[in-house]
C-alpha positions as CSV (number, residue, x, y, z in Angstrom):
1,X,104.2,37.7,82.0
2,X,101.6,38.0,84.1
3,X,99.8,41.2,84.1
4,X,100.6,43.8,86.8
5,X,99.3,46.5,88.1
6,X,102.8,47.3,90.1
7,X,104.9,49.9,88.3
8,X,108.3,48.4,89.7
9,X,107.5,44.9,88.2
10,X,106.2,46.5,84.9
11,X,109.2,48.5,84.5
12,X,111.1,45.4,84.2
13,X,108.7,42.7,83.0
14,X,106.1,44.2,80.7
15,X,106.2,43.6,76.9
16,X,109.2,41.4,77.2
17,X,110.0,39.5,74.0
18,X,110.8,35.3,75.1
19,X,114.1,35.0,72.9
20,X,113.2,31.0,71.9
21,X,116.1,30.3,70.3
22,X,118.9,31.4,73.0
23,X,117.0,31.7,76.1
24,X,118.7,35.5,76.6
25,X,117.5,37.2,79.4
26,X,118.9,41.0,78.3
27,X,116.6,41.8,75.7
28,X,117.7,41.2,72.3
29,X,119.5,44.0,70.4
30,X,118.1,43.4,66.7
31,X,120.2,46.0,64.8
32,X,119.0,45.6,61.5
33,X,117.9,48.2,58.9
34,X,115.4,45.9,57.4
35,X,113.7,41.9,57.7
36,X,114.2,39.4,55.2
37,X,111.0,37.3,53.7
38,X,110.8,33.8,53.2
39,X,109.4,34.2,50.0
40,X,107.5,37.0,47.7
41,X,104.3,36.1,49.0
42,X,105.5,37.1,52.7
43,X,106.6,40.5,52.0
44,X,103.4,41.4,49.9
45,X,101.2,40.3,52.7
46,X,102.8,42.3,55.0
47,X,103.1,45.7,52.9
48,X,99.2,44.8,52.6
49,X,99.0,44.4,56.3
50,X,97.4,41.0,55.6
51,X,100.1,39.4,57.9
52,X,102.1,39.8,60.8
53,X,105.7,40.5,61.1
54,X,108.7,43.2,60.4
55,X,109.2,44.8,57.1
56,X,111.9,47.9,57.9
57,X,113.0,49.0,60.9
58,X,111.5,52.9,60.2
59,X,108.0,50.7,60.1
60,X,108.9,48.6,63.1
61,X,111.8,46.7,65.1
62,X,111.6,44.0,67.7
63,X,113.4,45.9,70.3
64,X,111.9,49.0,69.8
65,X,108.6,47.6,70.0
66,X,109.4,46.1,73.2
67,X,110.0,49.5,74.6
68,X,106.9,50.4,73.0
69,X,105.2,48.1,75.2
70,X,106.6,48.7,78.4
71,X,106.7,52.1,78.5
72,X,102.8,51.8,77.0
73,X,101.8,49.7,80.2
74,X,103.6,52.1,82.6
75,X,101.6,54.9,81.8
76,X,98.4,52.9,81.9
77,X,98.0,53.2,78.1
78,X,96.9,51.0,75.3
79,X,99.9,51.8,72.7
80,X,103.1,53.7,72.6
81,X,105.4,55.4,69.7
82,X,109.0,55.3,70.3
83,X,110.8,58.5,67.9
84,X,114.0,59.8,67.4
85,X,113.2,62.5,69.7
86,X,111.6,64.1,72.4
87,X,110.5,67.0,69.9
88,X,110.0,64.4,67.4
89,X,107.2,62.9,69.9
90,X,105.5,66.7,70.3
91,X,105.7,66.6,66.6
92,X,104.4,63.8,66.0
93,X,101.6,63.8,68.1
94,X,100.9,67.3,67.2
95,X,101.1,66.8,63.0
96,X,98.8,63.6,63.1
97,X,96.3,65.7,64.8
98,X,96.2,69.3,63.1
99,X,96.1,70.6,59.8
100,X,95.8,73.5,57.5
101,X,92.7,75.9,59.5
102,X,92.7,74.1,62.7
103,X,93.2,75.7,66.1
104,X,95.3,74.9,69.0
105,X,95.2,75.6,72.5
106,X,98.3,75.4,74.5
107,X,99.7,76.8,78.2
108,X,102.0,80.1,78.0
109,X,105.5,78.3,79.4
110,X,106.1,75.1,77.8
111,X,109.7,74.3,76.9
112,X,111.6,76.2,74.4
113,X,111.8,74.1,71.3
114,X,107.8,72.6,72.2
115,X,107.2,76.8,71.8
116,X,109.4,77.5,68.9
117,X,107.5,74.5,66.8
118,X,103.8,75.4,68.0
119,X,104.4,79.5,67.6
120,X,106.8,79.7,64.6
121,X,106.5,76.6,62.7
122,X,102.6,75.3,62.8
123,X,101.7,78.7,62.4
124,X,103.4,78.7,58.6
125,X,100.9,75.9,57.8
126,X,98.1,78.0,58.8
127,X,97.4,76.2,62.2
128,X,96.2,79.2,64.4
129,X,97.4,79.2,67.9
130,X,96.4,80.4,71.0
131,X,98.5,80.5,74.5
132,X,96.6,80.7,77.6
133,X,97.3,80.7,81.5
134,X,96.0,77.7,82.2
135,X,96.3,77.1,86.3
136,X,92.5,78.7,85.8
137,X,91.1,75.9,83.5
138,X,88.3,78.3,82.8
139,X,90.7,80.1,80.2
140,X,90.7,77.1,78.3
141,X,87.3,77.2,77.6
142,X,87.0,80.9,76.9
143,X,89.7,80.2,74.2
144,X,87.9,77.1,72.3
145,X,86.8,78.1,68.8
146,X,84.7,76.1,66.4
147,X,88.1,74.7,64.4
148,X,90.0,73.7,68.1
149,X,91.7,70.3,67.4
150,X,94.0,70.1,70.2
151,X,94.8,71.1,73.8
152,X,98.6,70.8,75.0
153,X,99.9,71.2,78.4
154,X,103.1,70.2,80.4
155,X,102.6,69.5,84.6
156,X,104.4,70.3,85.9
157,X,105.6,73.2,83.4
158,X,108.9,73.9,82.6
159,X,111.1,75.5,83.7
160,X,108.9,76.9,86.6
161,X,107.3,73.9,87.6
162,X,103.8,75.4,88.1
163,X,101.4,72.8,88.4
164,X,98.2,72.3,86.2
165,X,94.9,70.5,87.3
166,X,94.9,67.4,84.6
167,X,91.4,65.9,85.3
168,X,89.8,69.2,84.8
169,X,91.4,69.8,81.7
170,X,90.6,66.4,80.2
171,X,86.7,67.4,81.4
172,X,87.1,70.3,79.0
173,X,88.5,68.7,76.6
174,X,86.4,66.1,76.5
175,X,83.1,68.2,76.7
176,X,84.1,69.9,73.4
177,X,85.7,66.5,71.4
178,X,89.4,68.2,71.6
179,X,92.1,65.9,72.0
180,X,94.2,66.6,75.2
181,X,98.0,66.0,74.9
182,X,100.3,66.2,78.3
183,X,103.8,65.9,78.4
184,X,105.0,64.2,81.0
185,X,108.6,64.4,81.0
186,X,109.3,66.0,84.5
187,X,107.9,62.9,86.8
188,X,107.4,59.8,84.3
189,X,104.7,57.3,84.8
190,X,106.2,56.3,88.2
191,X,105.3,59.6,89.9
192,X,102.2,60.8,87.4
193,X,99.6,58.9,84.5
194,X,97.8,61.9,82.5
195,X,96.2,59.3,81.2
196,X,94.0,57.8,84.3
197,X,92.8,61.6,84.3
198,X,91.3,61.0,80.7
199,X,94.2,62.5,78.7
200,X,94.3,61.7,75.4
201,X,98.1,61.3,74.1
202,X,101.0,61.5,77.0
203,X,104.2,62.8,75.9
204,X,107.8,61.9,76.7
205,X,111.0,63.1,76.2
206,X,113.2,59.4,76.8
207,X,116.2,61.3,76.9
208,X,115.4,62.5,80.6
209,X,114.5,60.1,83.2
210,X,113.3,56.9,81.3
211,X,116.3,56.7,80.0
212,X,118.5,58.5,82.8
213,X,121.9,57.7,81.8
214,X,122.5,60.9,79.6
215,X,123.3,59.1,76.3
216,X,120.5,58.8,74.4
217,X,118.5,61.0,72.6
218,X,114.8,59.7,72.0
219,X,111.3,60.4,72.9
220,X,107.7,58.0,73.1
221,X,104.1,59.1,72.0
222,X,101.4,56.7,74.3
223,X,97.7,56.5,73.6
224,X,95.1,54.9,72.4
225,X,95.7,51.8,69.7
226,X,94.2,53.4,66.9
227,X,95.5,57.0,67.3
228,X,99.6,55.3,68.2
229,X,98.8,53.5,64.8
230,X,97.6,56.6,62.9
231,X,100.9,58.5,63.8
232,X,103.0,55.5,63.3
233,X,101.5,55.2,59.7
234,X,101.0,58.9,58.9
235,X,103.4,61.3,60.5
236,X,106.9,59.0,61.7
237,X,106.6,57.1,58.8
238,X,106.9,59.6,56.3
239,X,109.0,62.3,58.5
240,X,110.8,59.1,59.7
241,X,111.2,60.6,63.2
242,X,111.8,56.8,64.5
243,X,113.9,55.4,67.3
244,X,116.9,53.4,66.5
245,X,117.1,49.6,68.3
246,X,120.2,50.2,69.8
247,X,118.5,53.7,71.9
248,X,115.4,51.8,72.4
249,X,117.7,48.7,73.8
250,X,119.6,51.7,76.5
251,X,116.1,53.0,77.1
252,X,114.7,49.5,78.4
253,X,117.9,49.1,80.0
254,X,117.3,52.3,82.0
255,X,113.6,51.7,82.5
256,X,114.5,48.9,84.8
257,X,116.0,50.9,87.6
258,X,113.6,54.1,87.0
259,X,110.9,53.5,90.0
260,X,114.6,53.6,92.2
261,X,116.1,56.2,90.7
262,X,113.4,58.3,90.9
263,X,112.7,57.8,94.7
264,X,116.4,59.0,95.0
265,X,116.0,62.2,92.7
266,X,112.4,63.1,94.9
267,X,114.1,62.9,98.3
268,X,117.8,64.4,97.1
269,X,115.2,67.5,95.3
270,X,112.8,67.7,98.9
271,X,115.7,68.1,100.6
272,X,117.6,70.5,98.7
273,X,114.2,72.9,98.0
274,X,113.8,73.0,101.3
275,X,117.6,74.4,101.9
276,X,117.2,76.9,99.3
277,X,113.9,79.0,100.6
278,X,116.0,78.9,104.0
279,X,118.9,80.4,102.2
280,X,118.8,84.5,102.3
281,X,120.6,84.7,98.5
282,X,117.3,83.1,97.6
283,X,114.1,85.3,96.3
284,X,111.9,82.3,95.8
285,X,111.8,78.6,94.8
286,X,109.5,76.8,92.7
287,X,109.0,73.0,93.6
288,X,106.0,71.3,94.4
289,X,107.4,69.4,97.1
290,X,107.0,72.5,99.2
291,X,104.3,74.0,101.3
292,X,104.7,77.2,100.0
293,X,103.8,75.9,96.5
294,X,101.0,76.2,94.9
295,X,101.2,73.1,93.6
296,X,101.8,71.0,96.5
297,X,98.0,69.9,96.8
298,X,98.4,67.7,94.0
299,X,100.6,65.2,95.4
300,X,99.3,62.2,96.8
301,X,96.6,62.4,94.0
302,X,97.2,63.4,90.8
303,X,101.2,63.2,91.6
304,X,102.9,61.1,93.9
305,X,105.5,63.2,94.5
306,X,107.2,66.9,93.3
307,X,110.1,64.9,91.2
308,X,113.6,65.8,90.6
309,X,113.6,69.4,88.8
310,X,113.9,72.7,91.1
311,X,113.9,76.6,89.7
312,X,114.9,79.4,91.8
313,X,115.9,82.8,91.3
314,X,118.6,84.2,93.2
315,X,118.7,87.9,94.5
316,X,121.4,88.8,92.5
317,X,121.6,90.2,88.5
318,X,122.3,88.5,85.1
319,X,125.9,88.7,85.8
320,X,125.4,86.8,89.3
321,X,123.6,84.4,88.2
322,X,126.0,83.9,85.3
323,X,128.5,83.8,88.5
324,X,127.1,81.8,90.4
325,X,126.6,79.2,87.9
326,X,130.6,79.3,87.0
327,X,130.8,78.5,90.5
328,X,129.4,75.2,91.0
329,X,131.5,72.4,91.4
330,X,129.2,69.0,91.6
331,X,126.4,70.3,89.4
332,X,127.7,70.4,85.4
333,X,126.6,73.2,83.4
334,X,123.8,72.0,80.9
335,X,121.2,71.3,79.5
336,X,118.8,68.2,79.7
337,X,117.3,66.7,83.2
338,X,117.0,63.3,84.2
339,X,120.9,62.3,84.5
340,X,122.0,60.0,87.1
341,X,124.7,63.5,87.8
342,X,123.0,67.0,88.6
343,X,122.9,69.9,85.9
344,X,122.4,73.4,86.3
345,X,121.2,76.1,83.6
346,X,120.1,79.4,83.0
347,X,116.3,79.1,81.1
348,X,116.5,82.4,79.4
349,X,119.5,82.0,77.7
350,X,119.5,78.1,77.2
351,X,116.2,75.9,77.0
352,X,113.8,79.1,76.4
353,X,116.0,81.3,74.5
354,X,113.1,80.9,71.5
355,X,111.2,83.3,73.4
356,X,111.4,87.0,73.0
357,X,112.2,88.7,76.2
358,X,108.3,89.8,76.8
359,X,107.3,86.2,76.2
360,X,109.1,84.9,78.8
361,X,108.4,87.4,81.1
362,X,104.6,86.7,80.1
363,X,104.9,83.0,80.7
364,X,106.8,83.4,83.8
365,X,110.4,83.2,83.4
366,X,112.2,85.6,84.3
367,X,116.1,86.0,83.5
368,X,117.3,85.7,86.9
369,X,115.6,82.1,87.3
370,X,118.0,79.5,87.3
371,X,117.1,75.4,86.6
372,X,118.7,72.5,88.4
373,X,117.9,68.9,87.6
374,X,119.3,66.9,91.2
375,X,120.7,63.9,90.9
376,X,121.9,60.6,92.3
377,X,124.6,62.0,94.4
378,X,124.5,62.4,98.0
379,X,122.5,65.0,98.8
380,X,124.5,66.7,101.3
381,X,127.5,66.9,98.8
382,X,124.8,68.7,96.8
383,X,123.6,71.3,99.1
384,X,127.8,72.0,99.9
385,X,128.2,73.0,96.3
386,X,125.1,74.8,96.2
387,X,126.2,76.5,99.8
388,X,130.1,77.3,98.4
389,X,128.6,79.4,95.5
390,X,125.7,81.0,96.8
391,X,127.9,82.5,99.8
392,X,129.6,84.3,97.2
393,X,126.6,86.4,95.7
394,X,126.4,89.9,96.1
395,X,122.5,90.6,96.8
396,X,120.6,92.5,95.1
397,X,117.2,92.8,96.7
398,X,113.7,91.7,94.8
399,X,115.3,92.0,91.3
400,X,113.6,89.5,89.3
401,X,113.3,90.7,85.9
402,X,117.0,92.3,85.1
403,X,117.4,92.4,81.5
């Protein structure tokens, strides 16, 4: 195709794979565990890397690469990794760059398991770690050491959706050789693209919005050509943290309607942030999309808009928000964002439950903050759901951090 700058056409068109024999315009599903040679010759030139072509699918598969590719030109990247995971992209793009006596530098609230892996498992391979606030970029800086490898950062973060200032956090990073890794799960390339802002590696859990169909579980690692190659041939070739082609064929399925869907999940989230700060059972909201946000003077340029993911504490205790939750009719109970249907969950008992109680109050979430992903639905069948079980709520005045 013809390159395009236009995320809608690239979400549809880019890295497409011309199938010569049948003409199919679906993307080929090549489900296949491995590739057979034409001779000896073949396959020991390509172990040897001496010529082109597909040995296993853990090494490489048509489809997958495809996916690869789009997703690659949608952030505005040079290469992309698909894995089996979301986590399995954070690991991967964490292992390939740290080890044994290096130092990493990451924001106090990421999510849960991204926490879990950098506080409790790195830290067994003698990775020191350090966890800074990081909506003053100056705290990164004063937490740099000689050994510092690696700077990782969600914007915005969940599950409070407090924004971060990318491009000065590339600056930094790039001022002191660290490599800067952004996970970009909550607004995909169509609303955000760490990497114009000089990131280093973007992050993405595929489960969420890329692939927004909630049935796949998947993640991609984009970057740089030589650093997508070095965690291809190091890390998710020997963890073997790899996609299948059948989630990488859903995935590009999905991809083709994401610049749509997520135009519908912005204006169905706007509109229902907007009706919880008016509601009195409400103590606060977080969304971007708001004034009151901090984070609202990012969109328009480093955002183009707040994305589909609203938190909000309710004036009530553990038990009513527990209540409350119980309650709702439209929105389903779970975890995971991104769905074409809204969820609802509770943070500290669900997605952050690997902090202790004092790190999540430290990093901001507190156990009456509740997390809703919004949507295709209409929005006013929403915000009658959301109405119906907030009238119920007995209010309890400014108690934010019931145990």
């Amino acid at each position: 195709m013809k390159h395009s700058k236009h995320i809608e056409t690239q979400a549809i068109h880019s890295g497409r794979i011309n199938d010569e024999q049948f003409g199919s315009l679906a993307t080929p599903l090549y489900q296949t565990s491995t590739f057979i040679f034409k001779n000896a010759q073949e396959g020991a030139d390509r172990f040897a890397g001496e010529a082109e072509g597909y040995i296993y699918t853990r090494l490489g598969n048509p489809t997958t690469r495809q996916l690869e590719m789009r997703v690659a030109a949608m952030e505005n990247m040079e290469d992309a990794a698909a894995t089996a995971t979301g986590m399995g992209a954070v690991s991967g793009a964490l292992l390939a760059n740290l080890e044994c006596g290096d130092h990493i530098i990451s924001s106090k609230a990421i999510y849960g398991c991204s926490y879990a892996l950098i506080n409790h498992q790195l830290k067994k391979f003698g990775i020191d770690v350090s966890f800074v606030d990081m909506t003053d970029p100056s705290n990164i800086e004063k937490a740099i050491k000689e050994n510092t490898k690696v700077i990782f950062l969600e914007t915005p973060i969940n599950p409070n959706l407090v924004v971060l200032d990318i491009e000065k956090i590339a600056i930094i990073a790039k001022k002191h050789q660290i490599i800067s890794i952004v996970d970009n799960t909550f607004l995909t390339p169509v609303l955000q693209q760490p990497g114009k802002f000089g990131i280093d590696i973007v992050v993405h859990s595929a489960t969420k919005y890329l692939n927004g169909h909630g049935d796949v579980v998947a993640g991609i690692i984009c970057g740089s050509a030589e650093m997508i190659m070095n965690i291809k041939m190091t890390i998710l070739k020997d963890i073997g943290a790899t996609m299948s082609p059948h989630d990488a064929w859903l995935i590009l399925r999905g991809l083709k309607t994401l610049p749509i869907r997520m135009e519908r999940h912005c204006n169905n989230a706007q509109a229902i942030a907007q009706f919880l700060e008016a509601h009195p059972a409400v103590d606060q909201v977080y969304y971007p999309g708001l004034k009151s946000h901090p984070g609202n003077k990012f969109i328009g340029n480093q955002m183009k808009a707040a994305g589909g993911v609203i938190a909000f504490e309710i004036k009530s205790d553990l038990a009513g928000g527990s209540s409350f939750i119980d309650r709702m009719g439209l929105f389903s109970i779970a975890v995971s964002l991104g769905d074409a249907e809204s969820l609802i969950q509770h943070p500290a008992s669900m997605t952050h439950s690997p902090y202790t109680q004092e790190e999540r109050l430290e990093a901001g979430i507190s156990d009456s903050l509740i997390r809703i992903s919004v949507g295709l639905e209409n929005v006013d069948d929403l915000i009658d759901d959301l109405s119906q079980s907030l009238g119920n709520i007995t209010i309890i005045s400014q108690n934010r951090n019931v145990a």
